[in-house]
N, C-alpha and C positions, 0 to 999 in steps of 0.2 A: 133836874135843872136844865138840862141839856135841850129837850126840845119846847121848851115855855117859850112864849111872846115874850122880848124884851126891848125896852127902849131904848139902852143906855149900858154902857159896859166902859168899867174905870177900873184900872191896873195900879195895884201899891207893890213893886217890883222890889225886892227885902233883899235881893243881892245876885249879882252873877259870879261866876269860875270861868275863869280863862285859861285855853293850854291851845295854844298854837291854831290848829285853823279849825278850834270846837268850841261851842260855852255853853255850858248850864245856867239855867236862869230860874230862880225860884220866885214865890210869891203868894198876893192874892189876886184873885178879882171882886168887884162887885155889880153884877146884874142888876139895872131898874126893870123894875115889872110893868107891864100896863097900867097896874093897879097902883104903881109907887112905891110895890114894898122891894126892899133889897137884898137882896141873898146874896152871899159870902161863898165863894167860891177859892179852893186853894190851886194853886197849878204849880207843875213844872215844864219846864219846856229844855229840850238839848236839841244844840245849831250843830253844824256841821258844812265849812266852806265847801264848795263844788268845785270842779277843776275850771270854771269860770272866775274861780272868787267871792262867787254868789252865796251868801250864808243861806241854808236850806233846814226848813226842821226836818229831825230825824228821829226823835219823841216827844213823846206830851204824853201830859198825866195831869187829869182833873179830878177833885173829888170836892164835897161837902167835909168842912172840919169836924174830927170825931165829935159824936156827942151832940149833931145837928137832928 
């Protein structure tokens, strides 16, 4: 899924964790295709503020749901 032509990309964001100046953020996405079909994508993502204040990602993790 990673390098497909896509048109369109919509976040269902299922929840975050907050501790101080880091959050974890978990979820889906979903990809439009050229063609209009849509693939289900899960992610995570972990922030991390900077000594600016600036939230900064500091991982990500994508995959396809088991069983795709």
């Amino acid at each position: 899924f990673a390098i497909a032509p896509y048109t369109a990309v919509s976040f269902d964001n299922h929840g975050c964790i907050f501790d101080s100046d880091s959050a974890t953020c978990m979820g889906e996405y979903y990809f439009t295709g050229t063609d209009s079909s849509v693939t289900k994508v899960e992610y995570t993502f972990g922030y991390k503020k900077d000594a600016e204040g600036n939230l900064k990602i500091v991982v990500h993790h994508s995959s396809l749901p088991y069983g795709s």
